[in-house]
Every structure is written in structure tokens, then in C-alpha cells.
C-alpha positions in Angstrom: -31.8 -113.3 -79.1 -35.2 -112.1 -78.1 -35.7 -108.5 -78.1 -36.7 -108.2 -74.8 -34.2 -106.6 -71.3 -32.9 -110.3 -70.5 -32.3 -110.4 -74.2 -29.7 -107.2 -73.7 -28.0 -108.2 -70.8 -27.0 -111.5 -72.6 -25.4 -109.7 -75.4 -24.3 -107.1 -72.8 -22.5 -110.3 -70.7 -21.2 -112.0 -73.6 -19.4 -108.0 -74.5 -17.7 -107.6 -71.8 -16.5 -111.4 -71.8 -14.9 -110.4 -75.2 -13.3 -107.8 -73.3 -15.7 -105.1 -74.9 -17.5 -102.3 -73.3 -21.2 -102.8 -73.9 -22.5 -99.9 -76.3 -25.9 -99.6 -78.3 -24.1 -100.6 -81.3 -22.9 -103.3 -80.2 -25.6 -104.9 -78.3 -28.0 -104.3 -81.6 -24.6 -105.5 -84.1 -25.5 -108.8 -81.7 -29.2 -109.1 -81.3 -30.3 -107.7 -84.4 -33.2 -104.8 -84.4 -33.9 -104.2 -80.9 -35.6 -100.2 -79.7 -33.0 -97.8 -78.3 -35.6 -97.9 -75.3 -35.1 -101.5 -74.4 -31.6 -101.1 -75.1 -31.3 -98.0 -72.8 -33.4 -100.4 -69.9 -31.2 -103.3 -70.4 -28.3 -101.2 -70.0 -29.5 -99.2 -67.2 -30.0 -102.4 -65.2 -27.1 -104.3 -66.4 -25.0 -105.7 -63.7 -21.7 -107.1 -64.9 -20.6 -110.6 -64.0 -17.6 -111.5 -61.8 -14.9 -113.3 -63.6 -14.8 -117.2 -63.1 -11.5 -117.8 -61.2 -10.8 -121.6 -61.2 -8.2 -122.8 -58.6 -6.3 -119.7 -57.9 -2.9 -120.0 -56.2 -2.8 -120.0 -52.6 -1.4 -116.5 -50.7 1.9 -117.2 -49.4 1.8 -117.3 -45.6 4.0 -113.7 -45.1 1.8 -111.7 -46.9 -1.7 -113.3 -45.0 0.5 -112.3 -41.8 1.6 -108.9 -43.6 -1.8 -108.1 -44.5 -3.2 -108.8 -41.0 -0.8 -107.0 -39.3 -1.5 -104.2 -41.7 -5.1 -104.6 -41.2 -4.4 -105.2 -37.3 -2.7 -101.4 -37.3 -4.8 -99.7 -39.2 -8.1 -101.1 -37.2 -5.7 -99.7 -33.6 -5.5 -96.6 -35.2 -8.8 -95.8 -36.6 -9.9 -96.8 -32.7 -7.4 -94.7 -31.0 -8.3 -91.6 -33.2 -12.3 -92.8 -32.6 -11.6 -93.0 -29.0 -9.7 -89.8 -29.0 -12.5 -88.0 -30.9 -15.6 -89.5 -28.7 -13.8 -88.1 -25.8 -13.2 -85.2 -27.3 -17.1 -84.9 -28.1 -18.0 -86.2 -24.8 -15.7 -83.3 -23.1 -17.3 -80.9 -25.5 -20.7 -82.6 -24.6 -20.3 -82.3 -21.0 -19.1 -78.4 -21.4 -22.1 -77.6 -23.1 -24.7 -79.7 -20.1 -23.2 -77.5 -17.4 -23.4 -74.4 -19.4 -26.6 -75.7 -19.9 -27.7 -76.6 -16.4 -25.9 -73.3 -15.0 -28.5 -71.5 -17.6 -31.4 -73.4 -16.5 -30.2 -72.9 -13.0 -30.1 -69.1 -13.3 -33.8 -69.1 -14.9 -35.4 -71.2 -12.0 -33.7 -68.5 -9.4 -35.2 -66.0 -11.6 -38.8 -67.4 -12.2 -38.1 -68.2 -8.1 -38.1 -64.4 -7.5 -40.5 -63.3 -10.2 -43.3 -65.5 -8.4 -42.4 -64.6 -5.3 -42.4 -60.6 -6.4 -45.9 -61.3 -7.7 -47.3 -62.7 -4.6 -45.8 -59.7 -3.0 -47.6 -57.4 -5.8 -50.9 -59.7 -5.6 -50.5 -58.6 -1.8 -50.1 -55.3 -2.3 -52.9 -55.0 -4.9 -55.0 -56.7 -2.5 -54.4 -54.4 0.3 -54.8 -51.3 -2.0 -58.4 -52.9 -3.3 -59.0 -53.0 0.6 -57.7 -49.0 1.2 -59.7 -48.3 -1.8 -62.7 -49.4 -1.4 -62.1 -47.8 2.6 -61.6 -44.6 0.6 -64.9 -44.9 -1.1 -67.2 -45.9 1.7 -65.5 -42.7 3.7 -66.1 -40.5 0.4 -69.5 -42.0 0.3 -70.3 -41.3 3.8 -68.8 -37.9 3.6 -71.3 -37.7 0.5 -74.1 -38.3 2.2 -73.3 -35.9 5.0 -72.5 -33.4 3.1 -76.0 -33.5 1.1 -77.6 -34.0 4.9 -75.5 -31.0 5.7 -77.1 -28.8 2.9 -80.3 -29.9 3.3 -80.1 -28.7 6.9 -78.6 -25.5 5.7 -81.1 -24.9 3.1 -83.6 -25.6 5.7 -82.4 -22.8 8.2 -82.2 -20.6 5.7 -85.6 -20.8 4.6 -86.7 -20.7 8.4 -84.6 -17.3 8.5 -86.4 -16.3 5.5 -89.5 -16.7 7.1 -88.9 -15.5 10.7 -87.5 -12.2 9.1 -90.3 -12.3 6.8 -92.6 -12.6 9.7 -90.7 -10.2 11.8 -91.1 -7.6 8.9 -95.1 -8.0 8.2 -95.5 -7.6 12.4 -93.4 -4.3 12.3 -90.8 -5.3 14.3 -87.4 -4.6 13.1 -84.6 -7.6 12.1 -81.5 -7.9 14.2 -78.8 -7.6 12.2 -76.7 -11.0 12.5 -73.7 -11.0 14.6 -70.1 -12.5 13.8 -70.6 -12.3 10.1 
């Protein structure tokens, strides 16, 4: 035989015809010097072949009728306890949607009234921005009367100044303020 993988599944076929479990030993004991490496391929993709079976007896009738009533039962069964189990995953299934959809439910009402608290804050900020900027046109205002207000003041007082000034170079003598 040729040393080759074809080469050890022959000698691995004609084993296990002889009843023998194919081994290195054996497959080299019939092919001659042949590498443990193609050995160890052959092997590795061996398949064994099915035995040759010429003109086996016929089943009697009772046991094809045994066998498909056994086979009949058992298929009734293994759908009864599928159906049983896909309804029990479908119950479970449907439990966990509506838990689900009561969940989602509960976040829309609350992204529902979290929008409409921040239109109500957008309002709000809006209307304080407004008072605000009221606030600061007043305080400017206000600013710019009170700087009128001190110029004036300052103004008086240097007219005072120089009326008693003047009243004191002409010899006359300064009033002394009243109310103060």
C-alpha cells in the first residue's frame, strides 16, 4: 500500500473488517514504514464503513405497529409538554410586555410633566429676564438722577459759597440758614 492518507484508511477499513480496532501498530504491521504523521492524519480522518447487510429479514408486522405506536406516544408527549412550556413562556412573555408597557407608560406621564414643568420654568425665566431688565432701566434711571441730583447740589453749593463769599467782601453779614 502507498504511504500516503488513502493508503491508511485502507488498512484502517480492512482492521476494523477483521474485527480490529485500528492502532499505529497495526496500520504500519500492514502497510509497511509509513510516518507517525500520516498515520496520525489518516486516522484523524478515518471514517468507519457501515457493515454490508445483504437481505435482512423482514420486521414482523407487531413490532412496526409497536414501534409506531411507541413513536406515536412519545411524539404526543414531547408536543404536549412543548405546548405546555410555549405557553408557559408566552404567559411569562406577556407578564413581562405589560410590566413593560406599564413602565414605559409611567415614563411618558413623567417626561409629560417634566416638559410641561419646563415650559412653565422657561415662562417664568422669561418673565423674570423681563422684571429684570425693568429693574435695571429703573436703577439706571435712578442713576442718572441721582448724578443729575448731585451735580445740582454741588452746583448750589458753590453758588452759596460764592454769594456768602460775596456777602462777606461787601461787609454785609451772612444769615445764618434756617431749619438746619
Amino acid at each position: 500500500m502507498a504511504a500516503t492518507i488513502d493508503g491508511v484508511h485502507d488498512a484502517a477499513h480492512k482492521m476494523n473488517r477483521d474485527g480490529l480496532k485500528p492502532t499505529y501498530a497495526g496500520i504500519r504491521a500492514i502497510m509497511g514504514k509509513v510516518s507517525y504523521s500520516v498515520i496520525a492524519e489518516g486516522l484523524r480522518t478515518w471514517v468507519p464503513e457501515l457493515p454490508n447487510v445483504e437481505n435482512p429479514e423482514p420486521t414482523p408486522t407487531d413490532i412496526l405497529q409497536s414501534a409506531q405506536s411507541f413513536g406515536t406516544r412519545i411524539w404526543e408527549a414531547a408536543l404536549a409538554t412543548a405546548t405546555k412550556r410555549a405557553d408557559e413562556k408566552v404567559i411569562q412573555v406577556q407578564s413581562h410586555l405589560d410590566h413593560t408597557l406599564d413602565n414605559l407608560q409611567s415614563v411618558i406621564a413623567t417626561a409629560d410633566q417634566a416638559s410641561a414643568d419646563n415650559e412653565q420654568l422657561k415662562s417664568e425665566a422669561e418673565s423674570l429676564k423681563a422684571a429684570l431688565s425693568k429693574c435695571r432701566n429703573t436703577l439706571t434711571a435712578r442713576d442718572k438722577e441721582l448724578i443729575a441730583a448731585k451735580s445740582e447740589i454741588e452746583t448750589l453749593r458753590r453758588t452759596i459759597d460764592q454769594f456768602s463769599q460775596s456777602l462777606l467782601n461787601s461787609g454785609r453779614s451772612v444769615p445764618a440758614a434756617s431749619g438746619a
